[in-house]
C-alpha positions in Angstrom: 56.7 71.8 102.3 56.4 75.8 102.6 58.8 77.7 100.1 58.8 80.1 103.0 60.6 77.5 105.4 63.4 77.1 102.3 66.9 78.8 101.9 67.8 79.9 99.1 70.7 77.6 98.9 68.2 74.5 99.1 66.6 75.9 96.4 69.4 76.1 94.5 69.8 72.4 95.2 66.7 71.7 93.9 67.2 73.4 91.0 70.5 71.5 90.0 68.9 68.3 91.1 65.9 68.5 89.0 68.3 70.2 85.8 70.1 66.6 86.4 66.9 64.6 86.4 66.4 66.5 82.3 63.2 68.6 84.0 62.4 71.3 81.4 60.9 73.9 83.1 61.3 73.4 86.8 64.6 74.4 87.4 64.3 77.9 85.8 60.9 78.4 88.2 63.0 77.4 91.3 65.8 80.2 89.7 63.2 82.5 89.0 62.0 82.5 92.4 65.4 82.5 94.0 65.4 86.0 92.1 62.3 87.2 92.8 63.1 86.7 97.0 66.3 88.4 96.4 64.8 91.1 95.5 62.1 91.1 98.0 64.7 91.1 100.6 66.3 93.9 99.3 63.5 96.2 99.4 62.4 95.2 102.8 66.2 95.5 103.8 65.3 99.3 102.5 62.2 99.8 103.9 63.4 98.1 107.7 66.0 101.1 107.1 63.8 104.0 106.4 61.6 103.0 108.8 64.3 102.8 111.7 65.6 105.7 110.3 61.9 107.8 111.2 61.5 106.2 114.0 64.9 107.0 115.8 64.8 110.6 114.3 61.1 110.6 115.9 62.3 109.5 119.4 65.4 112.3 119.4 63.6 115.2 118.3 60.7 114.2 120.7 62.7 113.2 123.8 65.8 115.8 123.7 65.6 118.9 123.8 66.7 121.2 121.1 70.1 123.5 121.2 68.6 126.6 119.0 72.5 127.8 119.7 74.3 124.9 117.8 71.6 125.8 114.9 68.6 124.0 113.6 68.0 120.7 114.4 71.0 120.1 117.1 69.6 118.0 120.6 71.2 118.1 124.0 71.3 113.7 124.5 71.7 114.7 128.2 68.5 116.7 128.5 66.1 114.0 128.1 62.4 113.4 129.7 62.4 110.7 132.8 61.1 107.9 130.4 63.4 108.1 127.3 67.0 107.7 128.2 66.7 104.2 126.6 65.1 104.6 123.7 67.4 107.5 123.1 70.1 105.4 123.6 69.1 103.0 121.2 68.5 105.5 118.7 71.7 106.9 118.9 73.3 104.1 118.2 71.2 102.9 115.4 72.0 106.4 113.9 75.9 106.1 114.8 76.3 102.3 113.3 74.9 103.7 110.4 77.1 106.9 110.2 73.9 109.2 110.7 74.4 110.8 114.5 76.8 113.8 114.3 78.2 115.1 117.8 79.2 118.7 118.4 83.3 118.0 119.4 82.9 120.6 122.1 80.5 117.8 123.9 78.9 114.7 122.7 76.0 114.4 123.9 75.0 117.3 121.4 73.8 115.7 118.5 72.2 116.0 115.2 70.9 113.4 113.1 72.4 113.5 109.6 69.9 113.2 105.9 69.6 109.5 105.3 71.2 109.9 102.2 74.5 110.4 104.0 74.4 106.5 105.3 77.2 105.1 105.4 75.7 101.5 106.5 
């Protein structure tokens, strides 16, 4: 059996079915592993994040073009290049689910990407 192919909560079973067989040691290795691929997904959670983050910023700044009126780094969402209204699209909303994409009130499709630190998911 591949640890990989185990959920946590079978581990957990494990764990409380070897504590109840009087195993020593195996039952805090099976917790300490349930820890240690906690935190694993937590940081890739982070990095999935950052990375989508880059990537959608990449795709607006390179697809729409820039409103030098509305100030630095404001994009028209309308004025797009024939291949990237999708991908825009998508990046928009990845941005917007995760309270990132900011829209001028006077029109929204003017929009600016927000820091990453302002996420709100």
């Amino acid at each position: 059996m591949r640890l990989t192919n185990v959920t946590d909560v079978q581990l957990a079973e494990m764990s409380a079915f070897f504590r109840r067989l009087g195993s020593p040691t195996l039952p805090d290795l099976i917790d300490e592993l349930i820890d240690r691929r906690a935190e694993a997904a937590s940081e890739l959670r982070k990095l999935e994040q950052s990375l989508a983050f880059e990537n959608a910023t990449l795709i607006i700044e390179g697809s729409c073009a820039a409103l030098p009126d509305l100030g630095k780094g404001w994009f028209d969402g309308d004025d797009l290049d024939e291949y990237s209204g999708d991908d825009v699209s998508t990046a928009c909303r990845y941005l917007d689910l995760r309270g990132l994409l900011q829209r001028d009130p006077k029109n929204s499709n003017h929009i600016a990407i927000r820091n990453e630190s302002e996420a709100t998911a």
